[in-house]
N, C-alpha and C positions, 0 to 999 in steps of 0.2 A: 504494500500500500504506500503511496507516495504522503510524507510528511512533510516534504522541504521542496520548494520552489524557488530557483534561483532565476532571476530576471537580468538581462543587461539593460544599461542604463539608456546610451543613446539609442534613437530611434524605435526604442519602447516603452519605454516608464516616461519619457518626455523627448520631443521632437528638436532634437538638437543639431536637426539638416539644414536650416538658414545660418545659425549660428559659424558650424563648420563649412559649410558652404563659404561663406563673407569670410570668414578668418581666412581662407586658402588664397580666396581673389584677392584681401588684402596683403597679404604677404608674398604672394605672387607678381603684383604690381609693383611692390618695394623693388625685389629685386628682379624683374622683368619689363622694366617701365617699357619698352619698346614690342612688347608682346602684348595682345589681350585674349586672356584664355576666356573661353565658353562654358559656360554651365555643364556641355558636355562634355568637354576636358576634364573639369573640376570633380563631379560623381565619382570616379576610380581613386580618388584621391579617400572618398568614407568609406572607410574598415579598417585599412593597414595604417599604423602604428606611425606617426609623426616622424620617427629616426628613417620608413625605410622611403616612405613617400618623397623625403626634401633630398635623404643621400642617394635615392638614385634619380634626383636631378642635379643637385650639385655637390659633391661629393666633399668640395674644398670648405661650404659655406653652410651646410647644414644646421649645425648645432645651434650658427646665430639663425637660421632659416627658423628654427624650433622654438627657439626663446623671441623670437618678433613675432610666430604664429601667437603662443599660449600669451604674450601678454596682450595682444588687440583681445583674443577670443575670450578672457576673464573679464577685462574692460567692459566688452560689451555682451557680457554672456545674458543677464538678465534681460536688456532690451530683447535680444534677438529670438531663446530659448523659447518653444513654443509649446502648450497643456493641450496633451492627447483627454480629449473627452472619453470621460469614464474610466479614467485608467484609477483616477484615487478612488471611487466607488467599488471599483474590481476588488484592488488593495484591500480593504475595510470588508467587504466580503469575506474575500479568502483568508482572513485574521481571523474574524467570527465563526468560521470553521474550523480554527484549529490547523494551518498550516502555519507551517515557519516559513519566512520568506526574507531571501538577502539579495543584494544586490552585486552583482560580478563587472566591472569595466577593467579600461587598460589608463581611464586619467585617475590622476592624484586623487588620494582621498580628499584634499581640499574642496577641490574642483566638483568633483561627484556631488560631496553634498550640497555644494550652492546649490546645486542645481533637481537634487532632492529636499532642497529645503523651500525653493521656492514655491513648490505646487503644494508643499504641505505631505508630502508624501514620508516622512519619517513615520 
């Protein structure tokens, strides 16, 4: 019998595809002023891990690539971050019955719970 439910955070418990979306183009722009990527460019960019997305563009400039991403995308995480309807309802359900439920990502636990805390979802 299943007692434990484990959720990831983006693009389930809260829509964090504008957010990451705008972080990429803005930090892309930085160091690409002469290029303009497309929303379609941009999608392959959500899932894989900040280190492998900038170092296999720019191998030499990465890590600043990573730290000018995370501080636009903290800056503006609460404007951008968007509440899946019905997801805290879900929540508050699946408690009332008696499951455990955690949350698994790959950001900082910082980061995670801003953005668990903003919908009220703790």
């Amino acid at each position: 019998m299943i007692q434990t439910i484990l959720f990831d955070l983006d693009g389930t418990l809260i829509d964090t595809n504008p957010l990451i979306l705008k972080s990429f183009e803005h930090t892309l722009d930085y160091y690409y002023p002469d290029r303009t990527f497309t929303e379609a460019e941009l999608l392959p960019f959500i899932g894989p891990t900040l280190e492998k997305s900038f170092s296999e563009m720019n191998a030499d400039q990465w890590k600043e690539m990573v730290a000018f991403y995370r501080s636009y995308n903290i800056a503006m995480h609460d404007a951008l971050v968007l509440e899946y309807p019905g997801v805290l309802d879900g929540l508050r359900r699946l408690k009332q019955e008696g499951y455990n439920m955690a949350v698994v990502t790959s950001k900082s636990r910082r980061v995670a719970l801003k953005g668990i805390e903003l919908f009220g979802l703790t």
